[in-house]
C-alpha positions as CSV (number, residue, x, y, z in Angstrom):
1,X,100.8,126.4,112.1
2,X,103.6,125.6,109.9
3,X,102.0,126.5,106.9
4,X,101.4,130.3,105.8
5,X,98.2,131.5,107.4
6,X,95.5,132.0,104.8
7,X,94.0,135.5,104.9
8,X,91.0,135.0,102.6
9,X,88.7,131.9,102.0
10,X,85.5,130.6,100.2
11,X,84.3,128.6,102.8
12,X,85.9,128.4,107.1
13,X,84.6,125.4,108.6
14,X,85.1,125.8,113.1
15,X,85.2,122.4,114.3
16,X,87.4,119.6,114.0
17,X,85.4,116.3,114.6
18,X,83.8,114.2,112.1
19,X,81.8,116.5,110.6
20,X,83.7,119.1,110.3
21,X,86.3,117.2,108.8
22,X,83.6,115.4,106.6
23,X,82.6,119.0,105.5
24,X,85.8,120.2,104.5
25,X,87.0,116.8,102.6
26,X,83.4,117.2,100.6
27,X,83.9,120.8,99.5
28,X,87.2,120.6,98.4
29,X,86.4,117.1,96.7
30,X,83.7,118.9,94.9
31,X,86.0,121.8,93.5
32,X,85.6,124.3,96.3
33,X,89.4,126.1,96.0
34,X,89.6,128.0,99.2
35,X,88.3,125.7,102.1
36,X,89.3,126.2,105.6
37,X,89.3,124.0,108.5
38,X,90.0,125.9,112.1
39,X,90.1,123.0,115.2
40,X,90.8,124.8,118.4
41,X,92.5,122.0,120.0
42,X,93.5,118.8,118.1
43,X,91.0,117.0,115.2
44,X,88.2,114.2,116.7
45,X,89.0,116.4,120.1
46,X,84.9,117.1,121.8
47,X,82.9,114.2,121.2
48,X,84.4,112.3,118.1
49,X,87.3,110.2,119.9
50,X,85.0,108.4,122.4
51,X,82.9,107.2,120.5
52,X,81.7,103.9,120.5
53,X,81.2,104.2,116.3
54,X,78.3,102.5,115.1
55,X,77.6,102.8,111.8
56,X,73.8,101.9,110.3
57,X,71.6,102.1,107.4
58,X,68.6,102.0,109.7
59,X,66.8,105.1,110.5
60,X,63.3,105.3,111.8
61,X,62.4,108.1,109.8
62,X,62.7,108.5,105.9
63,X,65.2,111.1,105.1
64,X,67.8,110.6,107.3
65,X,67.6,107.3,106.3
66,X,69.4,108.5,102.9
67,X,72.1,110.4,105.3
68,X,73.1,107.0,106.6
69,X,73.3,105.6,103.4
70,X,75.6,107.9,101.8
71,X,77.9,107.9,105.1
72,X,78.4,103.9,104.9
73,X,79.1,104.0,101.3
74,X,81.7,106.6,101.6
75,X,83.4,104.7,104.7
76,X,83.3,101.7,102.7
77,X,85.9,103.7,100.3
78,X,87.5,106.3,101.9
79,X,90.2,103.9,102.7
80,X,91.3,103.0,99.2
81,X,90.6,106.5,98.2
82,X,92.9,108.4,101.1
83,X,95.5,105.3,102.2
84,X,93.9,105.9,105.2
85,X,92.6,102.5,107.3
86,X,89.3,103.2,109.0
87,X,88.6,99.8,110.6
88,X,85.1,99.9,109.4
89,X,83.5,96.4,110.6
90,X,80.2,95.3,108.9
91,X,78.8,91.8,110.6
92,X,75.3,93.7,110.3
93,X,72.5,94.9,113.1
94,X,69.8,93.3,114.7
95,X,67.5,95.2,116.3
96,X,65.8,92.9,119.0
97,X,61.8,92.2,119.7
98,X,60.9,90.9,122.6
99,X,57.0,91.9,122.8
100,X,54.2,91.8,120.5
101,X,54.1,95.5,120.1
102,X,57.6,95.3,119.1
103,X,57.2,93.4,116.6
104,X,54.2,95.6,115.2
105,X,56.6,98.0,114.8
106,X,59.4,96.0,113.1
107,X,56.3,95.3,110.4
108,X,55.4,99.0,110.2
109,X,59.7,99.8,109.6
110,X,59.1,96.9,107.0
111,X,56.2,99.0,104.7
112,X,58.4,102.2,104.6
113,X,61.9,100.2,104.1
114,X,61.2,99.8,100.2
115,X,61.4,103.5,100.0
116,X,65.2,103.3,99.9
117,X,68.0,101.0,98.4
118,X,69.0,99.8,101.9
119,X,68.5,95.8,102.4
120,X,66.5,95.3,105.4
121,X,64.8,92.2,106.8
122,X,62.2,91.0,108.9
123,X,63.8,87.5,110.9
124,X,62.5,85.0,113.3
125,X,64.9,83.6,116.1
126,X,66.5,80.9,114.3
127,X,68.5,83.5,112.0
128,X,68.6,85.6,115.2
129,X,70.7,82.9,117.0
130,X,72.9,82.0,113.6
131,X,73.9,85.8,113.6
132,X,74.1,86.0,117.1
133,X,74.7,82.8,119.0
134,X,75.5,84.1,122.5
135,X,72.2,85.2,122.4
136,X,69.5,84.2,125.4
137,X,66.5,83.3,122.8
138,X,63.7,83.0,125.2
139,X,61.9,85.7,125.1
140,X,63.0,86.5,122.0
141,X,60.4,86.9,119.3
142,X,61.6,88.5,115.8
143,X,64.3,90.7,115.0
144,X,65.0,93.4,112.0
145,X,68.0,92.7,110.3
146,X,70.1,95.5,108.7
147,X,73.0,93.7,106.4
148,X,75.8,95.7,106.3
149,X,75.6,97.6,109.4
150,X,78.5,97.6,112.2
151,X,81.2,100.0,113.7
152,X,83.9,102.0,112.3
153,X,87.0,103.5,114.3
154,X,85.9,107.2,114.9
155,X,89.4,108.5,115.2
156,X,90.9,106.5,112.1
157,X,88.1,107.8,110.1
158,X,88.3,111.1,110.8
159,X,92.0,111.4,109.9
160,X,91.1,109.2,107.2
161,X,88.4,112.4,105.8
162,X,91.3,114.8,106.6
163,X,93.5,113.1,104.5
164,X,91.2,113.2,101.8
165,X,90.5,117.2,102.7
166,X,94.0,118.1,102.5
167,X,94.6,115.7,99.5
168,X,91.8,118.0,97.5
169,X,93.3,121.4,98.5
170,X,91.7,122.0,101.9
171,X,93.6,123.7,104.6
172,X,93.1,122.2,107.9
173,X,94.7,124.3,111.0
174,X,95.0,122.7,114.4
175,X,95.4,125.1,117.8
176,X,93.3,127.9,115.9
177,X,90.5,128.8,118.7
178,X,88.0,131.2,117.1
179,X,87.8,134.2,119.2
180,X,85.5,136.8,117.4
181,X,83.3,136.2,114.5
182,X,82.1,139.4,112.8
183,X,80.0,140.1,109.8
184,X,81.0,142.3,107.4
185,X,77.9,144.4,105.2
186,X,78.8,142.5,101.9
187,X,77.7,139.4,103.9
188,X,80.8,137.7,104.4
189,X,82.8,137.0,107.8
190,X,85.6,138.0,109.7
191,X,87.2,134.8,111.2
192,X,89.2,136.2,114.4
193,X,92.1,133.6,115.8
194,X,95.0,134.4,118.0
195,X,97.0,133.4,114.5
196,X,94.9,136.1,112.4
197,X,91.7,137.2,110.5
198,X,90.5,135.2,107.4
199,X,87.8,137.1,105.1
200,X,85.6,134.3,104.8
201,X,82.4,134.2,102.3
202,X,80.7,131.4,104.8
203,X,81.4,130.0,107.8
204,X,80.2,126.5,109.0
205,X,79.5,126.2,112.9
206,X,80.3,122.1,113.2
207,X,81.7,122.8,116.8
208,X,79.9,119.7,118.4
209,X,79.4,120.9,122.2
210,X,80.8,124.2,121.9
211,X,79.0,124.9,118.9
212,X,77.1,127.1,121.9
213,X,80.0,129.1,122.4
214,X,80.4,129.9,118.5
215,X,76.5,130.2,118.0
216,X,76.8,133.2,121.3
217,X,79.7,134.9,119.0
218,X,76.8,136.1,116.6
219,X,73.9,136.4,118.6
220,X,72.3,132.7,118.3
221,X,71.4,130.8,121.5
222,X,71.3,127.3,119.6
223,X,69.5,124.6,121.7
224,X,71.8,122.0,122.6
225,X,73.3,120.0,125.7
226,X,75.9,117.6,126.5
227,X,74.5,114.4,128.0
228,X,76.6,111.6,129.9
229,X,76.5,108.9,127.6
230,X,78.4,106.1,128.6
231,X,79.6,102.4,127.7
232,X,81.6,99.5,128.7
233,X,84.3,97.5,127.5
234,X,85.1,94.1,128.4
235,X,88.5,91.9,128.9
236,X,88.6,88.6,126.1
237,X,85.9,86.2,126.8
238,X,86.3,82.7,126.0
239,X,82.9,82.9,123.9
240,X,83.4,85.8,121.8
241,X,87.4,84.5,120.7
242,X,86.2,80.9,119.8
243,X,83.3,82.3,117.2
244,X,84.6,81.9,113.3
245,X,83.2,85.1,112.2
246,X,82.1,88.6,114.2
247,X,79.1,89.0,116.0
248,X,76.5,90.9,114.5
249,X,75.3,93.7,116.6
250,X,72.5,93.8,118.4
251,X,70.6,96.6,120.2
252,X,67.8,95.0,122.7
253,X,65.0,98.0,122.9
254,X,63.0,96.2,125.7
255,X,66.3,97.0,128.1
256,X,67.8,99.9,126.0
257,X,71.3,99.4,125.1
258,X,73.5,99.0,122.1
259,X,75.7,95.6,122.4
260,X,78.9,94.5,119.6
261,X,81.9,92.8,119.3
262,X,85.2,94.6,120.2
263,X,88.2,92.8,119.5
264,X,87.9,89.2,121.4
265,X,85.6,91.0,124.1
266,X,82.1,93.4,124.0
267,X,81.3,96.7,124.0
268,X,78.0,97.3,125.8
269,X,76.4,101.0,125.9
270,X,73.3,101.5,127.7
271,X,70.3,104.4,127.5
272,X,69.2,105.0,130.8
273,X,65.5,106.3,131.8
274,X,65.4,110.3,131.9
275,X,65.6,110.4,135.5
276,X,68.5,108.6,135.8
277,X,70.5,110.3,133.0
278,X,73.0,112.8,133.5
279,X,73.2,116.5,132.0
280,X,75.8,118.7,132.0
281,X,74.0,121.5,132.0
282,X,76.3,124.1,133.9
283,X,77.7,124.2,130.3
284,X,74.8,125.8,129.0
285,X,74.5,127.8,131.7
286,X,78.5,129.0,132.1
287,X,80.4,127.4,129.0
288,X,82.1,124.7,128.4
289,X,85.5,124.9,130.5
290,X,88.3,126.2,128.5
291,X,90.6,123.1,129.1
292,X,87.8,120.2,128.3
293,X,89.0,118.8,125.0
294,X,90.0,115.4,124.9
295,X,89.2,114.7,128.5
296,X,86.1,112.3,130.5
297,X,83.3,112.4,132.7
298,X,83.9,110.0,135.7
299,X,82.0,107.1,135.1
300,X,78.9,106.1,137.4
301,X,78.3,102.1,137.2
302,X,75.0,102.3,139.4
303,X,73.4,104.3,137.5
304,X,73.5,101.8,134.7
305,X,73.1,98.5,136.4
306,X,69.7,97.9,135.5
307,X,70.7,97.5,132.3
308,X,73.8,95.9,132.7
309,X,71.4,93.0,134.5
310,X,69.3,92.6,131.8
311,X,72.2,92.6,128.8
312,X,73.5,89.5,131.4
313,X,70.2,87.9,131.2
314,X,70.2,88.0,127.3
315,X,74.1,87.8,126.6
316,X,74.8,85.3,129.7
317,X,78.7,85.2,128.7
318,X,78.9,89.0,129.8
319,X,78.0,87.4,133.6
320,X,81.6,86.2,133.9
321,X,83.1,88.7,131.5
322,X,85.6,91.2,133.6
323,X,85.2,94.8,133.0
324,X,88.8,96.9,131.6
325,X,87.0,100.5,130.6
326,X,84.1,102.6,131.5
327,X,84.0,105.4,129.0
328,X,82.0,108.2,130.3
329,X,81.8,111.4,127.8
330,X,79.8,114.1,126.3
331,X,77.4,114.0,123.4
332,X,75.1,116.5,121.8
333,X,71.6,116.7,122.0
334,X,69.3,119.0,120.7
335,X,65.3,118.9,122.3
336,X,64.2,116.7,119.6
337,X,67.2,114.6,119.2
338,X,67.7,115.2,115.6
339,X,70.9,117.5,114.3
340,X,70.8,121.3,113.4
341,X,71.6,121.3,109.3
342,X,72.0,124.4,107.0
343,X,71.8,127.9,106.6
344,X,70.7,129.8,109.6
345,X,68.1,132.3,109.5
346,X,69.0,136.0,111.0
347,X,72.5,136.6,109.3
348,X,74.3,135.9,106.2
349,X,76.4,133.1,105.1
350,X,75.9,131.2,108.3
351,X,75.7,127.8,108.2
352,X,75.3,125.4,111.2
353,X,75.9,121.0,111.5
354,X,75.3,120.5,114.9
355,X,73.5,118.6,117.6
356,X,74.5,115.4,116.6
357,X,73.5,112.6,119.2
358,X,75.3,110.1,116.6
359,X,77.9,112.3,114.8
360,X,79.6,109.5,113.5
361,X,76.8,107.6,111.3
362,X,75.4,111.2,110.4
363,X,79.2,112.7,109.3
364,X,79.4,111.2,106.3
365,X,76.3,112.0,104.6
366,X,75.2,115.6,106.4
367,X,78.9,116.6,104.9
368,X,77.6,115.2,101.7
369,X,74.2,117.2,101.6
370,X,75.8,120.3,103.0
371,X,78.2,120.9,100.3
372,X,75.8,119.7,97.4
373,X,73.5,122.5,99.0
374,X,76.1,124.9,99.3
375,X,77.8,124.1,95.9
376,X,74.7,124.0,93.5
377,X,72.6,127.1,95.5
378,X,69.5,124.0,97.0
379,X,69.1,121.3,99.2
380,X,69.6,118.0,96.9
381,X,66.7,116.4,99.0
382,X,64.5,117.1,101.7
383,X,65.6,117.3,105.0
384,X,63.1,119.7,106.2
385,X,63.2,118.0,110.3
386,X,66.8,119.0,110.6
387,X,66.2,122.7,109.7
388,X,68.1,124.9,112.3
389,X,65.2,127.4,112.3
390,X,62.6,124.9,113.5
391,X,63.6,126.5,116.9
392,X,63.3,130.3,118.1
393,X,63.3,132.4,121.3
394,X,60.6,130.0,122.8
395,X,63.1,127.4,123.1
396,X,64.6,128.2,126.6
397,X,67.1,126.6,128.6
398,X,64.2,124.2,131.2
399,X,62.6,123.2,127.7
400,X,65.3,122.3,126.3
401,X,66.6,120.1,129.4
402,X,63.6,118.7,129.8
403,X,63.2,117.2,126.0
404,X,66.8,116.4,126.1
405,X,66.2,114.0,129.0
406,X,62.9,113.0,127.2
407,X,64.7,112.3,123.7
408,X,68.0,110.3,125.7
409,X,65.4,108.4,127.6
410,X,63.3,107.5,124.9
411,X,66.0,106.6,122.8
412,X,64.4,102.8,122.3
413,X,60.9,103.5,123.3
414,X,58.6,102.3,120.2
415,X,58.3,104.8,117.9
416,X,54.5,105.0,117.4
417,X,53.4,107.2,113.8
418,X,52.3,110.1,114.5
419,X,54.3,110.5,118.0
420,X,53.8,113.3,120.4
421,X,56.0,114.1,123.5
422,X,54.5,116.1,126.5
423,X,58.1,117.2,128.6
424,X,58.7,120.6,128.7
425,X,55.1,121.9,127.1
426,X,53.2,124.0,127.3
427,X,56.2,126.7,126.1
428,X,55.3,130.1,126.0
429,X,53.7,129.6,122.8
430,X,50.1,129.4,123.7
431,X,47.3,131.1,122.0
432,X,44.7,132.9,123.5
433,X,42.3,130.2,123.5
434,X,44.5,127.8,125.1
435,X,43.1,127.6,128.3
436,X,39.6,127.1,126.9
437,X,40.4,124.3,124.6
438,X,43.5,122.5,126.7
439,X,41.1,120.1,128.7
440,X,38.4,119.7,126.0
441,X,40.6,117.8,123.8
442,X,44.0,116.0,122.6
443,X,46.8,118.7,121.7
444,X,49.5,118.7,119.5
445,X,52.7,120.7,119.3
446,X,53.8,122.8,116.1
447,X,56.9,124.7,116.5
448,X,56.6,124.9,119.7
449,X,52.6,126.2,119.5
450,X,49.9,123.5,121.4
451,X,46.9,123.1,118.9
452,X,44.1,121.1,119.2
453,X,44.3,117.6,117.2
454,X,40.9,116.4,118.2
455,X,37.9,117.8,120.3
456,X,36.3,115.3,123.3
457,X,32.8,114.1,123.0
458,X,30.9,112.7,125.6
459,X,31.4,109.0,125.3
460,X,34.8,109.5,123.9
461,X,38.4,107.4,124.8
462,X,40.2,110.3,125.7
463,X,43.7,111.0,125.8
464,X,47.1,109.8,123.5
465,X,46.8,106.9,123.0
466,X,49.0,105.9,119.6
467,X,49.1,102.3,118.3
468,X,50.2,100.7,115.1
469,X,46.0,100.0,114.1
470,X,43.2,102.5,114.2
471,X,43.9,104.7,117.5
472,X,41.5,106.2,119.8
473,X,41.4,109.3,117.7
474,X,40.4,107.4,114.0
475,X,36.8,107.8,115.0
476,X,36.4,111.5,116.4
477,X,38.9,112.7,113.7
478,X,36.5,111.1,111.2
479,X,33.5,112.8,112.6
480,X,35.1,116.2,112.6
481,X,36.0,115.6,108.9
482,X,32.7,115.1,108.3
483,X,31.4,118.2,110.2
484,X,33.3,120.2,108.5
485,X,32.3,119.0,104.8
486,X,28.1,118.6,105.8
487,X,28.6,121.9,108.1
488,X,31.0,123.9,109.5
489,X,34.1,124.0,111.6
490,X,36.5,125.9,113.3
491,X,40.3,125.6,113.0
492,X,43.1,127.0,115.5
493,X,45.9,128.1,113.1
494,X,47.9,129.6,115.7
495,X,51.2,127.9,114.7
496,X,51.1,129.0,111.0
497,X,52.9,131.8,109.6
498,X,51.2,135.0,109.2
499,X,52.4,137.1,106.1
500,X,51.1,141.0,105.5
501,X,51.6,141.5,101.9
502,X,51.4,145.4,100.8
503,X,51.9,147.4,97.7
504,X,50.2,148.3,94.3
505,X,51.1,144.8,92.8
506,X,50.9,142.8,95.9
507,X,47.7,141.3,94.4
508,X,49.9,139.9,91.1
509,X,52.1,138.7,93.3
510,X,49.5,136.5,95.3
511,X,47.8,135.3,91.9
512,X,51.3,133.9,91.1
513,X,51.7,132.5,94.2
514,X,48.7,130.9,95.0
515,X,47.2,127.6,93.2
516,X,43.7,130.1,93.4
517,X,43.1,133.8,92.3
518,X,42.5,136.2,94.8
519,X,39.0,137.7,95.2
520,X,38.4,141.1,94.7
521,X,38.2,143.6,97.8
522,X,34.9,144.5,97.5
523,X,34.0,140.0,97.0
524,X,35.2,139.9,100.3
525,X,32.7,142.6,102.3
């Protein structure tokens, strides 16, 4: 707190890991004057410094798939642009098949990778074991290969993005704990510390796990949990100090676990099934203790043995490779596993960037998108699956334990298209025809509503049942497509928003809204 304490500010950013930071080095970089940076403790402090920092282009979905990009490409500059190292490694990823249906989704990833500028490749084993020759091949069948992929040092990074903040006029302050955050009827914020007030025109909640706490200042329950997420580190190993270049790394999906080169040694980090995983969800419940900052879980080696047995059956040097860290530590999740972007509905000028299960490949680009959207007034792309309002009062505290144990132990489960998860559902979003229609056919879930997909017929293959080729549902779904153009149908809505529009022009206003005109009142009788 050496510096004179800023009373006023465009923008105050609360949260000093990687995306905060990201945030504030974006803003300023992008001509924001007055941008403010408040860490409670010390930066990368929360999730940030344990990391184990992998950094990839790959994404199964689409959009975030452009957040990746934009992260790698500014780590592979932020160095020369800040002085800064990062220790960004990039020996590539393979992601590892070892069943058919594995490899049916490697081919679907391959129709939707030419979407995007990222290089991404379909290989058999031979390339496999010439990227990766400590590899077990034999049950390995094909592989996805993402050039350019690797790890970064999370801490070097971040001071690396706070360099590059403070360079562009940003003010970061460490030991400022937010205490009170109070709205003012002009819209903008009062930004309580125990150093002072700052009149803030927005504030940016990038708080990480207590992003809770800060989200509770205003009135906002936000959905998200700290799971025990650990990996392990290895002593030298012969194998791994004798290669000519670095491993690429791998992630075997069969046995869920993440596996790359650290120094002369691996780093190996496991997902384990959902009853097996750990919560730490007496911080939802009572807060996050006031001391946790840069501090550990105690690690648990049991509970992960099952996949330490089977990264030994396909990496047989880690057999006789002796263990020198267990790294046991929070990270955020939110039910659906995907991150809590932009403005927030219910109050002014409040933005959020939390949730992040993998802050560090995310930081980069969400602080990208973030201050376009703030800077130029709209989102420069879609990002519609991160919205922090895709959630609501419905989203309790057992929901959203049971989908964070769903989403941590499904982390490598195939990703089938249209994917439905059953834990925690029904919410308390039924209709009134829910119990009719819940055993008569397949149900979906829309913001946290069920809905029929498809209706049962006699005869019928019931139940989910997703594949890669026509699924059990291609046939019925065709048949009710049909009854509803020769005939007639009925469709449960329930999840859609209801609007009442009023007023002497209110019928303009639809004309110009709709792609139709409205009929006249007395069409409708």
């Amino acid at each position: 707190m050496v510096r004179r304490w800023k009373d006023t500010a465009e923008t105050v950013i609360i949260g000093g890991g990687c995306v905060g930071v990201s945030m504030a080095y974006h803003l300023a970089k992008a001509g924001m004057k007055d941008v403010v940076l408040l860490e409670k403790t010390e930066l990368t402090a929360g999730s940030t410094w344990h990391a184990a920092g992998l950094t990839t282009y790959y994404h199964p979905g689409i959009n975030l798939k452009k957040i990746h990009y934009d992260s790698i490409k500014l780590y592979e500059t932020l160095e020369a642009e800040t002085g800064q190292a990062v220790g960004l490694h990039q020996p590539g990823s393979i992601r590892i098949a070892s069943t058919p249906i594995r490899v049916d989704e490697m081919k679907y990833q391959m129709t939707r990778t030419h979407w995007h500028v990222t290089e991404q490749y379909l290989i058999g084993p031979e390339k496999i074991q010439e990227l990766f020759p400590l590899l077990n091949m034999d049950k390995v069948l094909a592989g996805l290969y993402t050039p350019g992929d690797g790890h970064i040092d999370p801490y070097s990074l971040t001071m690396a993005l706070a360099a590059g903040a403070r360079m562009y006029g940003a003010q970061i302050y460490n030991n400022a704990p937010v205490t009170i955050l109070k709205p003012t009827s002009d819209g903008k914020w009062d930004v309580q510390t125990s150093h002072g007030t700052i009149r803030a025109n927005r504030i940016v909640n990038t708080a990480g796990f207590w992003a809770r706490e800060v989200g509770k200042m205003i009135g906002f329950e936000h959905p998200t949990i700290p799971v025990h997420h650990q990996y392990v580190v290895t002593a030298t190993i012969p194998e791994v100090k004798a290669l000519k270049k670095e491993l690429a790394v791998i992630r075997d999906l069969e046995a869920s676990y993440y596996l790359r080169q650290e120094r002369d040694g691996l780093l190996f980090g496991p997902y384990e099934k959902m009853e097996k995983m750990v919560l730490q969800d007496s911080w939802v419940r009572d807060g996050v203790p006031p001391g946790f900052g840069k501090e550990l879980f105690e690690s648990d080696l049991d509970r992960i043995m099952e996949h330490v047995e089977k990264a030994m059956e396909m990496v047989p040097v880690l057999k006789k490779a002796d263990i020198i860290n267990i790294v046991s530590g929070p990270i955020t999740y939110t039910p659906d596993l995907l991150p809590m972007v932009g403005p927030h509905c219910g109050v002014r000028n409040y933005w959020t960037a939390i949730g992040f299960g993998y802050g560090i490949i995310h930081a980069g680009g969400i602080g990208k998108f973030l201050s376009e959207w703030i800077m130029n007034g709209e989102p420069p792309y879609d990002l519609i699956e991160c919205d922090p309002n895709r959630y609501g009062k419905w989203t309790d505290v057992p929901f959203m334990c049971a989908k964070a144990r769903e989403s941590y132990g499904f982390n490598n489960v195939v990703g089938y298209p249209k994917e439905e998860r059953f834990a925690g559902r029904p919410t308390c979003r039924t209709s009134g025809v829910y119990e009719l229609l819940k055993d008569k056919g397949s149900m979906g879930f829309h913001a946290g509503w069920e809905q029929p997909h498809w209706f049962y017929k006699p005869g019928d293959d019931i139940g989910y049942k997703p594949s890669f080729q026509r699924t059990n549902w291609f046939g019925p779904v065709g048949r009710e497509c049909k009854l509803v153009m020769e005939k007639v149908g009925v469709i449960d809505l329930t999840p859609f928003g209801k609007f009442i529009v009023k007023g002497k022009d209110s019928h303009k206003l639809l004309d110009r809204l709709f792609a139709n005109t409205m009929p006249k009142v007395e069409d409708l009788m």
